[in-house]
C-alpha positions as CSV (number, residue, x, y, z in Angstrom):
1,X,181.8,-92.0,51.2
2,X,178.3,-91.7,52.9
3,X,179.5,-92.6,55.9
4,X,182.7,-89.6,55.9
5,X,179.9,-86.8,54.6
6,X,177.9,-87.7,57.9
7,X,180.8,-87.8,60.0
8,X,181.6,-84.3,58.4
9,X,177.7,-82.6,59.2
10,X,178.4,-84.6,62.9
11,X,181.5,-83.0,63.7
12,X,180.0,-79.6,62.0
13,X,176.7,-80.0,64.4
14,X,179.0,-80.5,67.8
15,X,181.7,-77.4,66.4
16,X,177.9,-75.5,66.8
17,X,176.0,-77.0,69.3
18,X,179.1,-77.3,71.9
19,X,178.5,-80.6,72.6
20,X,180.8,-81.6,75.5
21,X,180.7,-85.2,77.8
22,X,180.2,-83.0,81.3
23,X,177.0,-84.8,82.3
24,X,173.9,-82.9,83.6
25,X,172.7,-82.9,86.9
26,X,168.5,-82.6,87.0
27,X,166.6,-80.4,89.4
28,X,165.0,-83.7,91.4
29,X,168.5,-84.8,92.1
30,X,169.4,-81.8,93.7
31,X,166.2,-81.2,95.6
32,X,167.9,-84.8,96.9
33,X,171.1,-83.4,97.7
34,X,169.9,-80.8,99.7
35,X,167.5,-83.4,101.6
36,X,169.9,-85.3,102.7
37,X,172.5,-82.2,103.6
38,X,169.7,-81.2,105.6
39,X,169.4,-84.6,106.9
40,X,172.8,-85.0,107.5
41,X,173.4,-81.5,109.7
42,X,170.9,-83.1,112.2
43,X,173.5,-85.1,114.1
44,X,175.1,-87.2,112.1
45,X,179.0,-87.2,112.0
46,X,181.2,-84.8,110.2
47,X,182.1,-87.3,107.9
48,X,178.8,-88.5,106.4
49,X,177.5,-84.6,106.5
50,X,181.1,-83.4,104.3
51,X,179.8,-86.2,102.0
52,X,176.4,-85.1,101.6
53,X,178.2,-81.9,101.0
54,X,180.2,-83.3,98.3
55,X,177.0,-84.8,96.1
56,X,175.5,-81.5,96.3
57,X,178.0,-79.4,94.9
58,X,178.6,-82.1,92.8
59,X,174.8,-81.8,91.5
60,X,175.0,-78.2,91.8
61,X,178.0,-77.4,89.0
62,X,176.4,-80.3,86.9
63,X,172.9,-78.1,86.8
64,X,171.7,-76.8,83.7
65,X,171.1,-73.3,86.2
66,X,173.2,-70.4,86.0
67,X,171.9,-70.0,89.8
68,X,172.8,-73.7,90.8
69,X,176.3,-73.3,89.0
70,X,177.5,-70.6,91.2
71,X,175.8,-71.9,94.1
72,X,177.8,-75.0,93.7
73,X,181.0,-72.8,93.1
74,X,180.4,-70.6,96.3
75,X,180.1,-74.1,98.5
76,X,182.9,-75.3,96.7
77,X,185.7,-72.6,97.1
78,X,184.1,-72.1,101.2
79,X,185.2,-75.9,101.5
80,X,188.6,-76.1,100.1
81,X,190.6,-74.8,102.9
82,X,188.4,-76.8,105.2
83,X,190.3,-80.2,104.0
84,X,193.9,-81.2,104.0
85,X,192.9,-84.5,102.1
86,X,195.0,-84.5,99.1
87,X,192.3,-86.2,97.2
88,X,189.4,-84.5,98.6
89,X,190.9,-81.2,97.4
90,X,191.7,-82.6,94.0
91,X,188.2,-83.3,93.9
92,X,186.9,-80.1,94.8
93,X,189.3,-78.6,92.7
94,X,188.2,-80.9,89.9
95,X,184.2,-79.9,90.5
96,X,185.2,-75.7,90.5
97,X,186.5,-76.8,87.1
98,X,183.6,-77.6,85.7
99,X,181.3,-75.0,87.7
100,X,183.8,-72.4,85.8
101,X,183.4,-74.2,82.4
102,X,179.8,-74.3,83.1
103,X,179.2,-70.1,83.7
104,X,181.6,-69.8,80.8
105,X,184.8,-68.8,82.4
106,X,187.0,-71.2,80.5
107,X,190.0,-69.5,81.5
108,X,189.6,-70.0,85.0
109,X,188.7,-73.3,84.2
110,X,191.9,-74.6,83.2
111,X,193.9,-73.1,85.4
112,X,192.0,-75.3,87.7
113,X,192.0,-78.1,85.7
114,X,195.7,-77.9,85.2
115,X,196.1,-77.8,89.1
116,X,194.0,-81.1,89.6
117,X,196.9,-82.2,86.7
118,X,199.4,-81.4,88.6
119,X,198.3,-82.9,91.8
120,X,197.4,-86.4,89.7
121,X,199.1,-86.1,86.1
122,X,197.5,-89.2,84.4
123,X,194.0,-88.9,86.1
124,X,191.8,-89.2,83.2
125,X,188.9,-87.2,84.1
126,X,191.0,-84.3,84.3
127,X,192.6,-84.9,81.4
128,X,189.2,-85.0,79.4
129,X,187.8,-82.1,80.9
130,X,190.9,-80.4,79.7
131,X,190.9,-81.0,76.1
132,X,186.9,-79.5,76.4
133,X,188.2,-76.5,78.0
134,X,190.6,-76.6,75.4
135,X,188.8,-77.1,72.8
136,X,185.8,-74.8,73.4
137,X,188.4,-72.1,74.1
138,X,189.8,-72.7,70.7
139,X,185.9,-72.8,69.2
140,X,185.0,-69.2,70.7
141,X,188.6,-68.1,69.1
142,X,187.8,-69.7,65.7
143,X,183.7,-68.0,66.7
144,X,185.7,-64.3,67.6
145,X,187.6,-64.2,64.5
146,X,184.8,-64.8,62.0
147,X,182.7,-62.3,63.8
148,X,185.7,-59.6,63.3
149,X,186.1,-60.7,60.0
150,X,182.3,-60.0,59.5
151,X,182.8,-57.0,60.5
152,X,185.9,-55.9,58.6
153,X,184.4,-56.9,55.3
154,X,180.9,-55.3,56.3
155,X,183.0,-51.8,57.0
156,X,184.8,-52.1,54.0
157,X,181.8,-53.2,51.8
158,X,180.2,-50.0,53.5
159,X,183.7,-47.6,52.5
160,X,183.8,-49.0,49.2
161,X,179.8,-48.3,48.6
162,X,179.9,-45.1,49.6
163,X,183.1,-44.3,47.1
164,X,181.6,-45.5,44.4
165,X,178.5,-43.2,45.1
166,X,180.2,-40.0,45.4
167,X,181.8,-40.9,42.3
């Protein structure tokens, strides 16, 4: 019994808190990324310098900044024309997903997220990110309706108050 009342306040705190599994990328790391972009663009091949690339945006839509987020989605959706890699695109594709589910467009992130499904149905990662978008999609539904519903019964509460004074 204990144990399905703390399961219940769990799943209540996460319903709140939006807790997701997208890791988070920390500043440090990125100041590393862009090091070694900058390091890379000094002569190295094309190859290890698209890499370098990669992390970055990588670190970028993982930050905890609004900033680094779109950052991280500008490099991204420069790049994806650039490569004719089937994978390398699903990749990128992949990281705009989460850059979009990160500045809160969650519609635009699973149109994206559907596309990285379509290019590999049973890849996993996708598939987890999916059921977030999904599910925080349905949370700011379930968030939107109680807010209106608020609303409605603070109108009517207000209608009905003011009747009953004029009577």
């Amino acid at each position: 019994m204990d144990a399905k009342i703390g399961s219940f306040f769990e799943s209540i705190g996460n319903f709140f808190s939006g807790g997701d599994q997208i890791p988070w990328c920390d500043r440090d790391v990125i100041a590393g990324c862009e090091r070694e972009v900058a390091e890379a663009s000094n002569g190295d091949s094309e190859e290890r310098k698209n890499e370098s690339i990669m992390r970055l945006s990588w670190a970028l839509v993982h930050s905890r900044k609004k900033e680094d987020v779109q950052r991280g989605i500008a490099m991204l959706e420069t790049s994806l024309g650039n490569d004719k890699s089937p994978l390398h695109q699903r990749e990128k594709i992949y990281l705009l997903a989460v850059g979009y589910y990160r500045s809160d467009d969650y519609g635009r992130s699973r149109d994206l997220v559907g596309q990285c499904l379509e290019i590999a149905p049973d890849w996993r990662q996708a598939q987890s990110l999916k059921k977030i978008v999904e599910d925080r999609i349905a949370k700011d539904g379930v968030i939107g309706i109680g807010i209106t519903a608020t609303g409605v019964a603070l109108l009517v509460g207000g209608i009905a108050a003011a009747l009953a004074r004029k009577n």
